[in-house]
C-alpha beads as a LAMMPS data file, in Angstrom:
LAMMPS data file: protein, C-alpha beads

417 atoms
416 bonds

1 atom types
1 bond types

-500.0 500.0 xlo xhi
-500.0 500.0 ylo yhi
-500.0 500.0 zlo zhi

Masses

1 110.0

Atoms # bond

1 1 1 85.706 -104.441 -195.538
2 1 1 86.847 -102.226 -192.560
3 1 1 90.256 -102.238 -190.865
4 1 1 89.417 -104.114 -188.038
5 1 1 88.795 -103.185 -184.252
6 1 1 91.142 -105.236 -182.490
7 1 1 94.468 -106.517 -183.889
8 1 1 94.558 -110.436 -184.982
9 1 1 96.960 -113.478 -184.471
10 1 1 99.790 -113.458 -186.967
11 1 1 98.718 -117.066 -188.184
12 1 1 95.674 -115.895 -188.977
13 1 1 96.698 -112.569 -190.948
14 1 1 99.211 -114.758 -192.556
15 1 1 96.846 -117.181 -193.637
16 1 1 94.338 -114.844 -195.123
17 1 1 97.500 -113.057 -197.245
18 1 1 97.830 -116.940 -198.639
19 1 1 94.303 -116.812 -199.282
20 1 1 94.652 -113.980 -201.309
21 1 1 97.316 -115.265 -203.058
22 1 1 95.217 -118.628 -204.578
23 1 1 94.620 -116.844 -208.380
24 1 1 97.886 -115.285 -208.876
25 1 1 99.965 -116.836 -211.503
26 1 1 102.409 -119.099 -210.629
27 1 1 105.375 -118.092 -211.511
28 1 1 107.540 -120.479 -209.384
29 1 1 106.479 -123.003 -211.802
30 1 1 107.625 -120.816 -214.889
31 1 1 104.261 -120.120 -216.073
32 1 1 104.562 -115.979 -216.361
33 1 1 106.664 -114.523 -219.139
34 1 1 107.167 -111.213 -217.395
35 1 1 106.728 -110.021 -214.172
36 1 1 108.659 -111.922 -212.059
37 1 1 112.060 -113.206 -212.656
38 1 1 113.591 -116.015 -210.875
39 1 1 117.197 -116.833 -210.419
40 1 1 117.031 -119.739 -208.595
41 1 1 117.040 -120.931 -204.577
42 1 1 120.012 -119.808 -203.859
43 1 1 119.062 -116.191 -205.622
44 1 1 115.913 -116.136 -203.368
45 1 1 117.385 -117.356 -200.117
46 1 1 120.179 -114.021 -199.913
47 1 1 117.717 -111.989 -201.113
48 1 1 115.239 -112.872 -198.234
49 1 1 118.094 -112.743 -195.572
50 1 1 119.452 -109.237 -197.013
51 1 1 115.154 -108.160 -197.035
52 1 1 115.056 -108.930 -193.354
53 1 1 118.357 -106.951 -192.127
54 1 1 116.557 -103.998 -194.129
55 1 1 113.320 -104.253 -193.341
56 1 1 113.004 -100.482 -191.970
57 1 1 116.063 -99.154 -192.433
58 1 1 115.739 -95.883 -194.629
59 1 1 118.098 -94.038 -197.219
60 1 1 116.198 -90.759 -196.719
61 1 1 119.336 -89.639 -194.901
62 1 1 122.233 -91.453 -195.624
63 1 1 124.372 -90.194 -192.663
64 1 1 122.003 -91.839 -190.371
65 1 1 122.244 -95.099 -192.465
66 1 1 125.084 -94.661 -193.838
67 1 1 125.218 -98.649 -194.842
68 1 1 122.444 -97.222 -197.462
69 1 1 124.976 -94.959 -199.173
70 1 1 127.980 -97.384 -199.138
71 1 1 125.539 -99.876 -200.793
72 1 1 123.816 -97.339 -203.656
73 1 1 128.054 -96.841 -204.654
74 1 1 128.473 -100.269 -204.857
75 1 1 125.832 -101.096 -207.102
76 1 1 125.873 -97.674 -209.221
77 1 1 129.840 -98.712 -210.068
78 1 1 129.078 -102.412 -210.391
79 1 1 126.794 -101.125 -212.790
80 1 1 128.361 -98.625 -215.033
81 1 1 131.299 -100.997 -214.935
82 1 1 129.152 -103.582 -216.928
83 1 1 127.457 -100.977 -219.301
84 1 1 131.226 -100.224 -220.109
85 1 1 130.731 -96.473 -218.289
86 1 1 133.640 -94.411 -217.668
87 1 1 134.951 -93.278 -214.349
88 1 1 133.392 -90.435 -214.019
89 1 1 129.977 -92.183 -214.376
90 1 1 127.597 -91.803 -211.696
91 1 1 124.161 -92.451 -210.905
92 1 1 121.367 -93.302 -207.912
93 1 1 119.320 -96.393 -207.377
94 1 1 115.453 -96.029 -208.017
95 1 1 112.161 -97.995 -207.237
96 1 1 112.046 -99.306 -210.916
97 1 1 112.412 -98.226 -214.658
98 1 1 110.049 -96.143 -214.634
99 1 1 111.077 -93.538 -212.236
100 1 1 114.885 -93.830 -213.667
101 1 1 113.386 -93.195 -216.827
102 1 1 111.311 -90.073 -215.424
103 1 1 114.567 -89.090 -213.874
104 1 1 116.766 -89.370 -217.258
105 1 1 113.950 -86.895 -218.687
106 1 1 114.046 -84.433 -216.052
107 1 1 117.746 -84.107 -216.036
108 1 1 117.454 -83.666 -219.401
109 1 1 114.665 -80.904 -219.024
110 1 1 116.852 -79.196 -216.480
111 1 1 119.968 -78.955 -218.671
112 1 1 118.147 -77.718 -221.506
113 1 1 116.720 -75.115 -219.588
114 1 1 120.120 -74.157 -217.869
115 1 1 122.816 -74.232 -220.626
116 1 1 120.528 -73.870 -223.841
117 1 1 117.774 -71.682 -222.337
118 1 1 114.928 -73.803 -223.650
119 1 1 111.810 -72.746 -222.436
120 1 1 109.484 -75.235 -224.713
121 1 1 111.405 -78.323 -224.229
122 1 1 111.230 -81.059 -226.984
123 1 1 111.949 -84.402 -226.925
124 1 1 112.235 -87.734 -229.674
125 1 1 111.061 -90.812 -228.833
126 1 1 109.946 -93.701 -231.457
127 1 1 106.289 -95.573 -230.912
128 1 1 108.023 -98.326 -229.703
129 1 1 109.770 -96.391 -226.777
130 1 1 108.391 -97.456 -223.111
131 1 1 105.234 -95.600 -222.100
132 1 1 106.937 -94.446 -219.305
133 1 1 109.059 -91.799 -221.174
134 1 1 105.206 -90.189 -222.290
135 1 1 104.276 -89.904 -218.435
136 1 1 107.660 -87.992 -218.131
137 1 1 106.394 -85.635 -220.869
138 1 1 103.165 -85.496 -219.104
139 1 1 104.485 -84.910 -215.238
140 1 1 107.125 -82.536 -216.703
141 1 1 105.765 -80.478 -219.311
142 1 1 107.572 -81.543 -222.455
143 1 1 106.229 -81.689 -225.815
144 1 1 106.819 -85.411 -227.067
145 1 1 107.179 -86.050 -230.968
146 1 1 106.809 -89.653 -231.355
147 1 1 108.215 -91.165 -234.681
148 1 1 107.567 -94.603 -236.275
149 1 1 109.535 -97.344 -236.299
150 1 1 110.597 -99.444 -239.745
151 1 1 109.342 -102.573 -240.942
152 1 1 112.079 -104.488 -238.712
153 1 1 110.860 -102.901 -235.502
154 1 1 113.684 -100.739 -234.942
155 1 1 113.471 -96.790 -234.616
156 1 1 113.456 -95.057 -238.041
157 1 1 116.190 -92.785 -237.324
158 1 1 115.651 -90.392 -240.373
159 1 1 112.211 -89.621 -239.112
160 1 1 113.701 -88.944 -235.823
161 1 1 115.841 -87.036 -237.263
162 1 1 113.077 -85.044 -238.995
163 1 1 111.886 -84.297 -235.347
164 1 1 115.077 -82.926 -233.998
165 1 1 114.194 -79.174 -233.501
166 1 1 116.259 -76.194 -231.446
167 1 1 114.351 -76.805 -228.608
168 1 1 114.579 -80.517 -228.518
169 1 1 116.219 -81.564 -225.372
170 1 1 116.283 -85.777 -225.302
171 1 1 115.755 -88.100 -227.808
172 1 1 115.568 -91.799 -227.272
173 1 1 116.395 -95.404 -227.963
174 1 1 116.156 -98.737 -226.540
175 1 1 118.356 -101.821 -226.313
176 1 1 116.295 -103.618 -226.454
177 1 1 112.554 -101.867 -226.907
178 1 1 110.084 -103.690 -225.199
179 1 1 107.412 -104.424 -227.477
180 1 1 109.432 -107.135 -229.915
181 1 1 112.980 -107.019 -228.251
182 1 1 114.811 -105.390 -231.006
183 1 1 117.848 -102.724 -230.195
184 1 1 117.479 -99.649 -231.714
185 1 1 120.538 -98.218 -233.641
186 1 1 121.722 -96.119 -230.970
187 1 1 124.641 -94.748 -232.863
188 1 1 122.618 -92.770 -235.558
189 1 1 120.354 -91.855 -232.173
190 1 1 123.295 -90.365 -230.163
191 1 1 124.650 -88.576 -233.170
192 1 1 121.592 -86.932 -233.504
193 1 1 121.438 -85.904 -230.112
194 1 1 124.955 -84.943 -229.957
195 1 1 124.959 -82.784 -232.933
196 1 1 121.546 -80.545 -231.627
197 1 1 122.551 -80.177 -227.871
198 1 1 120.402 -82.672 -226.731
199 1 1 121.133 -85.743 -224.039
200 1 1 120.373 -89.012 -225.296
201 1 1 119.307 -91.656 -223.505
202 1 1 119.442 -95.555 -223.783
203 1 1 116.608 -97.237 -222.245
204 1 1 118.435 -100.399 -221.129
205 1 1 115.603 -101.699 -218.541
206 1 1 115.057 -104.970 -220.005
207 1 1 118.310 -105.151 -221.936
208 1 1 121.154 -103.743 -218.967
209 1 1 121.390 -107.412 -217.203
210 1 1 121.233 -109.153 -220.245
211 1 1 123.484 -107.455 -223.296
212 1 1 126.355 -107.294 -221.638
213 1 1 126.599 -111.160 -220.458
214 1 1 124.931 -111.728 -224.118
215 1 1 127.956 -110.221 -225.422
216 1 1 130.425 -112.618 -223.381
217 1 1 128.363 -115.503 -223.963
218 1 1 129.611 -115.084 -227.622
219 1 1 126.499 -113.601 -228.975
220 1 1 125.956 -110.441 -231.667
221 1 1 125.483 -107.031 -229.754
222 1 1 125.072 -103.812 -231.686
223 1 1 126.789 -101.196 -230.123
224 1 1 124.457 -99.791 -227.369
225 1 1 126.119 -98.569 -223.964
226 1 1 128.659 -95.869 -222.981
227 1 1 131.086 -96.681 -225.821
228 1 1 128.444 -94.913 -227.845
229 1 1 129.587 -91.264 -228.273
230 1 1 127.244 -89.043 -227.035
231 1 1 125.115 -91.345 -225.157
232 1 1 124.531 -89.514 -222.186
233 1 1 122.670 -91.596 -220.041
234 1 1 121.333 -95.477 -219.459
235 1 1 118.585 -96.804 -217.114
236 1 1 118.897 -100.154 -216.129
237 1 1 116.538 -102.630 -213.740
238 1 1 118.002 -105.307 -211.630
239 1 1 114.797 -106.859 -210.303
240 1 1 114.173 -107.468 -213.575
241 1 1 116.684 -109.944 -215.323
242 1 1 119.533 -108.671 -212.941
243 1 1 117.145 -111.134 -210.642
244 1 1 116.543 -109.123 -207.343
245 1 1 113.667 -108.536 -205.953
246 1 1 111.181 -105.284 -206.863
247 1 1 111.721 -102.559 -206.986
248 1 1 115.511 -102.169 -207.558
249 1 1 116.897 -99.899 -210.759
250 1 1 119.851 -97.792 -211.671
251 1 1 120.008 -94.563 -213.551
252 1 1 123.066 -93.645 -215.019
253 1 1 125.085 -91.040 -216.772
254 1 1 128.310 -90.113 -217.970
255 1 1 129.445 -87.864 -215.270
256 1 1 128.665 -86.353 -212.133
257 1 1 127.501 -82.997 -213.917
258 1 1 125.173 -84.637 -215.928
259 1 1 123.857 -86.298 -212.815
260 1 1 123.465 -83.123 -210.807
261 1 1 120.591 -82.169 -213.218
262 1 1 118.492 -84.482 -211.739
263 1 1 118.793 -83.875 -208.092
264 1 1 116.315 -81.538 -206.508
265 1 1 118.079 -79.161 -203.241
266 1 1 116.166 -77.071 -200.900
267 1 1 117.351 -74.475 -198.769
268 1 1 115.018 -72.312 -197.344
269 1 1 112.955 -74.498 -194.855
270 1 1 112.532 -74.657 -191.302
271 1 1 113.151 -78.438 -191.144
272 1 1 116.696 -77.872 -192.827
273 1 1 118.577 -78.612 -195.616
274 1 1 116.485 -81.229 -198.179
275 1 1 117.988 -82.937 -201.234
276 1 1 116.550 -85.628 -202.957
277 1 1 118.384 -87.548 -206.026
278 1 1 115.244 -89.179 -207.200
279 1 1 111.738 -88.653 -207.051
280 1 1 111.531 -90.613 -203.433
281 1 1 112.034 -88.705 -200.545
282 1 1 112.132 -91.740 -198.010
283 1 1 113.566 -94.697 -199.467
284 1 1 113.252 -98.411 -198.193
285 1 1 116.168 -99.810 -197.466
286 1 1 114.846 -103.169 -198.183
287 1 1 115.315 -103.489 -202.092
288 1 1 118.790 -101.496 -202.149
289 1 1 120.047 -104.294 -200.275
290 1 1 118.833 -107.348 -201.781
291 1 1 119.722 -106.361 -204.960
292 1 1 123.321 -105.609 -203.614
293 1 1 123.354 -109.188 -202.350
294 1 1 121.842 -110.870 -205.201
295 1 1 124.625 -109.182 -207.173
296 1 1 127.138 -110.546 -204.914
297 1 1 126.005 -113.941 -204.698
298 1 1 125.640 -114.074 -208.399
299 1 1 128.883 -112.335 -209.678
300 1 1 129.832 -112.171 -212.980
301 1 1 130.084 -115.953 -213.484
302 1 1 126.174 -116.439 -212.153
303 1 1 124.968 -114.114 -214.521
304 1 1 126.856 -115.715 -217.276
305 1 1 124.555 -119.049 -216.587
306 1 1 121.576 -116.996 -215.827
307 1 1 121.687 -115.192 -219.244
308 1 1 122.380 -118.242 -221.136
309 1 1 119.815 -120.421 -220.001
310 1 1 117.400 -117.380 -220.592
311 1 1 118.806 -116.899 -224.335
312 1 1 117.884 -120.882 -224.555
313 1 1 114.748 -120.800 -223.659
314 1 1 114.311 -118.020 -225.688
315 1 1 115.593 -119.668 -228.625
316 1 1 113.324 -122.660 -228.129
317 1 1 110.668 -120.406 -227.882
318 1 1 110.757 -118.607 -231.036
319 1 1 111.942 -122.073 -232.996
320 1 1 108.626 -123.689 -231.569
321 1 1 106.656 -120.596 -232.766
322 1 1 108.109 -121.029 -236.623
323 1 1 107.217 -124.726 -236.553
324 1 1 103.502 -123.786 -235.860
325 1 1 101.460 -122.543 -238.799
326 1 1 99.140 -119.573 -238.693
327 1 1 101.523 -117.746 -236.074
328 1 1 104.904 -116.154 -236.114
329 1 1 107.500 -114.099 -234.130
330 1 1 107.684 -110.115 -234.946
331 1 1 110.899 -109.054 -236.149
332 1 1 114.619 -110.393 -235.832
333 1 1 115.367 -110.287 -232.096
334 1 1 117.862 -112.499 -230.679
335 1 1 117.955 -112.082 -227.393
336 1 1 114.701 -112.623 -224.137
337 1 1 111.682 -110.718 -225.625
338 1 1 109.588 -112.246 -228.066
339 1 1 106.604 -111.335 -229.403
340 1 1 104.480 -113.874 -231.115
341 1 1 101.586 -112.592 -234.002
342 1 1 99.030 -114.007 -236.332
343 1 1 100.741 -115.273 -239.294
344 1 1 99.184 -113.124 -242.219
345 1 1 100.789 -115.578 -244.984
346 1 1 99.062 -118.669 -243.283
347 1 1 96.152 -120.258 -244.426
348 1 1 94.798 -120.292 -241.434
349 1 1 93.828 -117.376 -239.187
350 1 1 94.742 -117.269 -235.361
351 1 1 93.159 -114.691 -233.294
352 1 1 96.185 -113.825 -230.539
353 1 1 93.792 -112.484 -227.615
354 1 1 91.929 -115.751 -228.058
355 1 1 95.031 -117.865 -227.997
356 1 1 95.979 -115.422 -225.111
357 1 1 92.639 -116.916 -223.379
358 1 1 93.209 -120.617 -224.286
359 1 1 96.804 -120.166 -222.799
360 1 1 95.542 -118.505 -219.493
361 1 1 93.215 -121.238 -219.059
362 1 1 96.011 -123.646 -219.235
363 1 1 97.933 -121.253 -216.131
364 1 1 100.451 -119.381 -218.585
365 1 1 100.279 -115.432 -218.624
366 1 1 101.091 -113.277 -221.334
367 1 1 101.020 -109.370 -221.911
368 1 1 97.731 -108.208 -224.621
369 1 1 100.017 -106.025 -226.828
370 1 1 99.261 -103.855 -230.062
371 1 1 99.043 -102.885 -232.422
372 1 1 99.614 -105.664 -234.146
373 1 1 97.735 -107.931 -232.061
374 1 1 100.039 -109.997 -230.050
375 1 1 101.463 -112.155 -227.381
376 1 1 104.488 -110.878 -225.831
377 1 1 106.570 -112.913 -223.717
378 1 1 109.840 -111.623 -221.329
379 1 1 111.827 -114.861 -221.242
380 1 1 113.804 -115.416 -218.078
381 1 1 115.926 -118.240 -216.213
382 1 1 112.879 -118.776 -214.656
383 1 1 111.006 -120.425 -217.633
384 1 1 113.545 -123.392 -217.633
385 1 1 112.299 -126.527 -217.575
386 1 1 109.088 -125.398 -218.632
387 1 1 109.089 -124.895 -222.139
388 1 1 108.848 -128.203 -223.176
389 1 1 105.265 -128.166 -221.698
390 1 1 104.489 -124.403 -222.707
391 1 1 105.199 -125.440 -226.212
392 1 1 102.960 -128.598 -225.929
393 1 1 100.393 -126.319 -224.770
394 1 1 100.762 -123.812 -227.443
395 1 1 100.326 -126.282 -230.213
396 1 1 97.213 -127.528 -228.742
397 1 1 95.797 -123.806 -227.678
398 1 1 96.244 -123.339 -231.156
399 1 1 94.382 -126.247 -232.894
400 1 1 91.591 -125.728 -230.489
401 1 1 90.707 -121.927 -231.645
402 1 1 88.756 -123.200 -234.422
403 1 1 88.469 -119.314 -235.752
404 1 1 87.573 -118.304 -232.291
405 1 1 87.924 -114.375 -231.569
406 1 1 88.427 -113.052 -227.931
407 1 1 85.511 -110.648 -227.347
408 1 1 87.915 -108.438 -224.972
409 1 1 89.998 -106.720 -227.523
410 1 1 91.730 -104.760 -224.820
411 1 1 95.605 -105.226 -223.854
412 1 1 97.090 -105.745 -220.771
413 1 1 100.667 -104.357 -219.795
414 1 1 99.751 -102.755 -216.277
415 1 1 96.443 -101.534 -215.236
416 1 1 94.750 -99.083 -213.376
417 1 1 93.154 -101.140 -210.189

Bonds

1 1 1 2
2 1 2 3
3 1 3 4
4 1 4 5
5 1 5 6
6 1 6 7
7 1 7 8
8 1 8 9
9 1 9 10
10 1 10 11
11 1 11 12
12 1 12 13
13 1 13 14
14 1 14 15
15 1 15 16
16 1 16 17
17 1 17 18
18 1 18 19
19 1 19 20
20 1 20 21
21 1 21 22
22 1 22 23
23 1 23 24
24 1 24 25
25 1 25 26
26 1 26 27
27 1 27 28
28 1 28 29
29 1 29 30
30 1 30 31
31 1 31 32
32 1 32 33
33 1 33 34
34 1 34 35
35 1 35 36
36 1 36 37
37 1 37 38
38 1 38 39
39 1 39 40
40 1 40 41
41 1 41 42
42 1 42 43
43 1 43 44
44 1 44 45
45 1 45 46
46 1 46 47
47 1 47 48
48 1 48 49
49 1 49 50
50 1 50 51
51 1 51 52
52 1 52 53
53 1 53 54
54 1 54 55
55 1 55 56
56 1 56 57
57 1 57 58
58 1 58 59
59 1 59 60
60 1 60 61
61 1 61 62
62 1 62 63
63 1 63 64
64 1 64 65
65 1 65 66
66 1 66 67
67 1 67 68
68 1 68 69
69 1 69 70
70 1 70 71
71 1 71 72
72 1 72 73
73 1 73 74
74 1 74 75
75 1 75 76
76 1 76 77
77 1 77 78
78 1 78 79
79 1 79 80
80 1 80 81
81 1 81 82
82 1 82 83
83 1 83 84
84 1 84 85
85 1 85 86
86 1 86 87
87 1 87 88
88 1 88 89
89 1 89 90
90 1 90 91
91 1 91 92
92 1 92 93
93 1 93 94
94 1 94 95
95 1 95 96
96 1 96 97
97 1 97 98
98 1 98 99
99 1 99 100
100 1 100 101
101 1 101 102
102 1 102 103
103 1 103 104
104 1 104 105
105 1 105 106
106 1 106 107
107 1 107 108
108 1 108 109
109 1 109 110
110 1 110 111
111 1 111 112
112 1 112 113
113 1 113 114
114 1 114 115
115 1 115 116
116 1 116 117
117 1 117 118
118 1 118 119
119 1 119 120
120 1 120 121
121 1 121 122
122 1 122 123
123 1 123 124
124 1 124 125
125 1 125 126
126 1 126 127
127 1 127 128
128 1 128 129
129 1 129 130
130 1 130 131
131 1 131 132
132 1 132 133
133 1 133 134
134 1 134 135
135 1 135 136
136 1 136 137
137 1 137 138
138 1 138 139
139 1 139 140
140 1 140 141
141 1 141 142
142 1 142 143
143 1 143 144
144 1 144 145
145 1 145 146
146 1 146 147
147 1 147 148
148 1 148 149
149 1 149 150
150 1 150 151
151 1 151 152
152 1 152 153
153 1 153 154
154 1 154 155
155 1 155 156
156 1 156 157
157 1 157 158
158 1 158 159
159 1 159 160
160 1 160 161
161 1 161 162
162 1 162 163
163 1 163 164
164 1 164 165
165 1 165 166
166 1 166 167
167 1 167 168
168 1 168 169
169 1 169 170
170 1 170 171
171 1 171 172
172 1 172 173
173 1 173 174
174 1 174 175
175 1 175 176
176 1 176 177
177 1 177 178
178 1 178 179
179 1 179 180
180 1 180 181
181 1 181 182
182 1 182 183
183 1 183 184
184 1 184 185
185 1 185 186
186 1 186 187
187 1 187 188
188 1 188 189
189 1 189 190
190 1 190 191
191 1 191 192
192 1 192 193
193 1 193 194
194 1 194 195
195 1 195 196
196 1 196 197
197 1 197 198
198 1 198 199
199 1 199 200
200 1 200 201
201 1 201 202
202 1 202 203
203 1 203 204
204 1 204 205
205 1 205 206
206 1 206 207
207 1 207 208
208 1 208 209
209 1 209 210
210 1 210 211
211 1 211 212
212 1 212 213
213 1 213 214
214 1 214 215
215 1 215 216
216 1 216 217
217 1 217 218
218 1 218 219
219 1 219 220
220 1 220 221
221 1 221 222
222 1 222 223
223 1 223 224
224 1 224 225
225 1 225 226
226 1 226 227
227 1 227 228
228 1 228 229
229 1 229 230
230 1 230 231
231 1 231 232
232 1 232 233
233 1 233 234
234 1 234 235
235 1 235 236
236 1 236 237
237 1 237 238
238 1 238 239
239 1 239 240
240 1 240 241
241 1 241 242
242 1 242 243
243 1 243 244
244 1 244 245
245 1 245 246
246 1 246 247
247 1 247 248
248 1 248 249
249 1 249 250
250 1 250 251
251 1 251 252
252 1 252 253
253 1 253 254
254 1 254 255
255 1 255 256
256 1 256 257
257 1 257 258
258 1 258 259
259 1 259 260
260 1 260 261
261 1 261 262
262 1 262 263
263 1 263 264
264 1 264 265
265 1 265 266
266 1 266 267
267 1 267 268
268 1 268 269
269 1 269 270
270 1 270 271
271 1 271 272
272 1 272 273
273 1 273 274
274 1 274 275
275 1 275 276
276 1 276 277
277 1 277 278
278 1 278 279
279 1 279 280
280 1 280 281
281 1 281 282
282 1 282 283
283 1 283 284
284 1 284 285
285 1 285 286
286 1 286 287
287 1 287 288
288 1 288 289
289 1 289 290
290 1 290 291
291 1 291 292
292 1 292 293
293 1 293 294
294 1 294 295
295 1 295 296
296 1 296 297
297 1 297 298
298 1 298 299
299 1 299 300
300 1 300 301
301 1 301 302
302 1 302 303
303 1 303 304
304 1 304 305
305 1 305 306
306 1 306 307
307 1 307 308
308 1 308 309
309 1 309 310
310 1 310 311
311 1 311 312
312 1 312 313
313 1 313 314
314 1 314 315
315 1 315 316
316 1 316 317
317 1 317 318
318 1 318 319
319 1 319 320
320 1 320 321
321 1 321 322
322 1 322 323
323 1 323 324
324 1 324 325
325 1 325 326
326 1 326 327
327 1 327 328
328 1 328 329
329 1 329 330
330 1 330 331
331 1 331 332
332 1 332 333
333 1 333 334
334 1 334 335
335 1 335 336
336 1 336 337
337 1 337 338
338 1 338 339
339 1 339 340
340 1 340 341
341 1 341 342
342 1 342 343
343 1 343 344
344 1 344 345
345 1 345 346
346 1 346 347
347 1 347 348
348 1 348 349
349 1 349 350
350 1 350 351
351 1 351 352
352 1 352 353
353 1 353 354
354 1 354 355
355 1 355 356
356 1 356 357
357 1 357 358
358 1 358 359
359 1 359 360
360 1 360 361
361 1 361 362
362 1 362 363
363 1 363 364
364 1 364 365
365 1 365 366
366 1 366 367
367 1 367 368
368 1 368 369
369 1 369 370
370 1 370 371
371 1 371 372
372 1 372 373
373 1 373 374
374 1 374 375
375 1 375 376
376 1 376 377
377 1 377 378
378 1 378 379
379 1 379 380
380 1 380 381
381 1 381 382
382 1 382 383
383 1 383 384
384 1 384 385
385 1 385 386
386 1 386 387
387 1 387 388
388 1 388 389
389 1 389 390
390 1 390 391
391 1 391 392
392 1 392 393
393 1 393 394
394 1 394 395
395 1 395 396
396 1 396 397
397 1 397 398
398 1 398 399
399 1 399 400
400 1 400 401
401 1 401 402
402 1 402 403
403 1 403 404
404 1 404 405
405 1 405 406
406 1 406 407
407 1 407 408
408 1 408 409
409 1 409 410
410 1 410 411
411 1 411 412
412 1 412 413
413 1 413 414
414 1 414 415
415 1 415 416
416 1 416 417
C-alpha cells in the first residue's frame, strides 16, 4: 500500500481505522488480562477531554509549556507521596516502564562511574526481573548477572548476594515481579545494595498503583517502597493499574542528587543549551495530562474501589483455578497477577499453549509465558463482571483439550512486528 496521492474525507479515514480495528481483542468487554486497563466511563471520559486539550502541546521545553512542568510536579509528588517517599524525592514522567526502568539503570551507571570510579559496571537482577532491565544492560554497556529465583518465585537473595562484586552498581527487585506476581524481599535486596555502594531499585510497574491501596484495603504488604533503607529508587506505571491512558510512568528516587544522574546536559551546540531528563527529547503532552486528570478524578477514594474490585476478581480467579483439576496457580501471590500452570500432581495432563488456543477462540487473551509453560493473566477493574463467564469458559476449554498440544510452542509478551 502507498500513502496516497490526494488526501481523503475524514469519514472515510475514520472508517478504515475501525476496519482495522475488527480482530483486536476486546477489551471493553473484559476479555484481555493485560494490556489495557479500564477504570470505568467516567475514567475514560476525563481522560479523552484532558487528550484533546493536549493533543500537540509538547514538554520538550517546559518554559514554552510551562502547564507541562506544573503537571510532571504534580504527579511526581502525588506519586512519591503514595510510595511513602520522602521530601526530597524527585523524579520525571516517562512513556512507560520500560524507559523508567532504562532510566533507573543509567543513573545508576552514571553514579557508579562518578563516585566509585567503576569502569566495568555490574549489576543483579533475578530471572524473574522484567526484560526490560536486560535491554538497559544491552543499550548501556553493563554486565548483567542474573540469579535464580526459589521455589516460591521470589528472588533468592543469597545467590544475589553471591553476585554482588566491587564493581556492581544496581541490583534489583520487584513488588510485584511480573511473571507470577510475587514481591521480592526487598529488604535483604536493599541491604545488599546498601552495604556494596550500589543503588537499588524497586521495580514497582505493575505493583506502584496497586500495593499501596492493597495496603489500606486491609490487605498483607511486605515492606517494599521508600521505608526500605537503602532503596534508592522505584518505577511506577499509571496507564497501567493507575488507569490512564498509554504511555504514562514515573521514575523515582530518593533525592534530587540521585535524580541528577539520570539527566543528560549539553552545552556546546549551536542550537543552545539541551537537557533532557529522560530518554525523549520531545515529549507529547497528551499522556502527561490524562494521567494527571485521571488521578484527579479518581483520588485516593477511586483507587480504593478500583483496587478492590481488581483484588476480587483476582481472588475469584485463582479460587476457580484450584477447583479445576489438572491446572493450578504458580506460587502464593495475593494480589492482580496470576499465573495459571499444568498441574504436575493431576492425573490428567493440560497442555497451557493449547488451553491458551481454546481460550482465544472463545475471545479471551492471555500472555504465552515460560518457562514453566503458562497462562499469565494481569487482573484489572476491567475484568469485572466478566469472570463469571471467563471461568465458565475455562472449565469447558479445559475438558475439551482431550491431551491436545499447541504446535506453536512460542510465547507471547510483546513482539517484534
Amino acid at each position: 500500500m502507498t500513502m496516497p496521492e490526494h488526501g481523503r474525507p475524514i469519514d472515510d479515514v475514520i472508517a478504515e481505522l475501525n476496519a482495522k480495528r475488527a480482530r483486536d481483542v476486546r477489551w471493553q468487554d473484559g476479555r484481555t488480562f493485560g494490556m489495557v486497563y479500564d477504570g470505568g466511563p467516567s475514567v475514560h471520559e476525563v481522560a479523552a477531554r484532558a487528550a484533546m486539550l493536549y493533543l500537540h502541546e509538547n514538554a520538550l521545553n517546559t518554559k514554552a509549556f510551562p502547564s507541562l512542568g506544573a503537571i510532571q510536579a504534580d504527579v511526581v509528588r502525588w506519586t512519591a507521596d503514595l510510595l511513602h517517599g520522602p521530601q526530597s524525592a524527585a523524579g520525571f514522567m516517562t512513556s512507560g516502564g520500560t524507559e523508567s526502568i532504562l532510566c533507573a539503570v543509567l543513573a545508576a551507571r552514571e553514579r557508579g562511574r562518578k563516585e566509585r570510579g567503576i569502569t566495568a559496571p555490574h549489576m543483579v537482577v533475578p530471572e524473574s526481573a522484567h526484560a526490560a532491565f536486560h535491554k538497559a544492560a544491552h543499550l548501556f554497556d553493563i554486565k548483567v548477572t542474573k540469579t535464580k529465583v526459589r521455589a516460591d518465585w521470589t528472588a533468592d537473595t543469597d545467590a544475589m548476594a553471591n553476585a554482588v562484586g566491587r564493581d556492581t552498581v544496581l541490583v534489583v527487585g520487584s513488588a510485584p515481579q511480573y511473571p507470577q506476581g510475587v514481591v521480592d524481599d526487598v529488604p535483604a535486596i536493599a541491604a545488599l545494595a546498601r552495604a556494596s555502594g550500589a543503588n537499588c531499585h524497586v521495580d514497582a510497574c505493575m505493583g506502584g498503583f496497586v500495593l499501596p491501596f492493597a495496603e489500606r484495603l486491609g490487605r498483607p504488604v511486605p515492606p517494599w517502597d521508600f521505608r526500605v533503607d537503602g532503596v534508592t529508587s522505584i518505577s511506577a506505571d499509571i496507564h497501567k493499574l493507575g488507569y490512564a491512558p498509554k504511555g504514562a510512568s514515573v521514575v523515582l528516587y530518593r533525592d534530587k542528587a540521585l535524580r541528577a544522574y539520570q539527566t543528560f546536559v549539553f552545552d556546546d551546540w549551536l542550537g543552545g543549551f539541551y537537557a533532557s531528563p529522560n530518554l525523549q527529547g520531545t515529549r507529547s503532552g497528551l499522556p502527561m495530562a490524562a494521567a494527571w486528570a485521571v488521578m484527579q478524578h479518581l483520588g485516593i477514594d477511586g483507587y480504593l474501589r478500583l483496587t478492590d474490585a481488581t483484588l476480587r476478581n483476582a481472588d475469584q480467579l485463582r479460587k476457580g483455578i484450584a477447583a479445576i483439576d489438572g491446572i493450578r496457580v504458580l506460587g502464593a501471590g495475593t494480589y492482580h497477577l496470576v499465573a495459571m500452570a499444568s498441574d504436575p500432581a493431576a492425573a490428567r495432563s493440560v497442555d497451557m499453549f493449547a488451553l491458551g488456543d481454546a481460550l482465544l477462540e472463545r475471545g479471551w487473551f492471555h500472555d504465552r509465558q515460560g518457562p514453566p509453560d503458562s497462562l499469565h493473566s494481569t487482573v484489572s477493574n476491567g475484568n469485572t463482571g466478566a469472570m463469571d463467564q471467563y471461568l465458565k469458559d475455562l472449565v469447558e476449554a479445559v475438558e475439551g483439550l482431550a491431551n491436545k498440544r499447541s504446535a506453536d510452542r512460542s510465547t507471547n509478551y510483546a513482539t517484534l512486528e
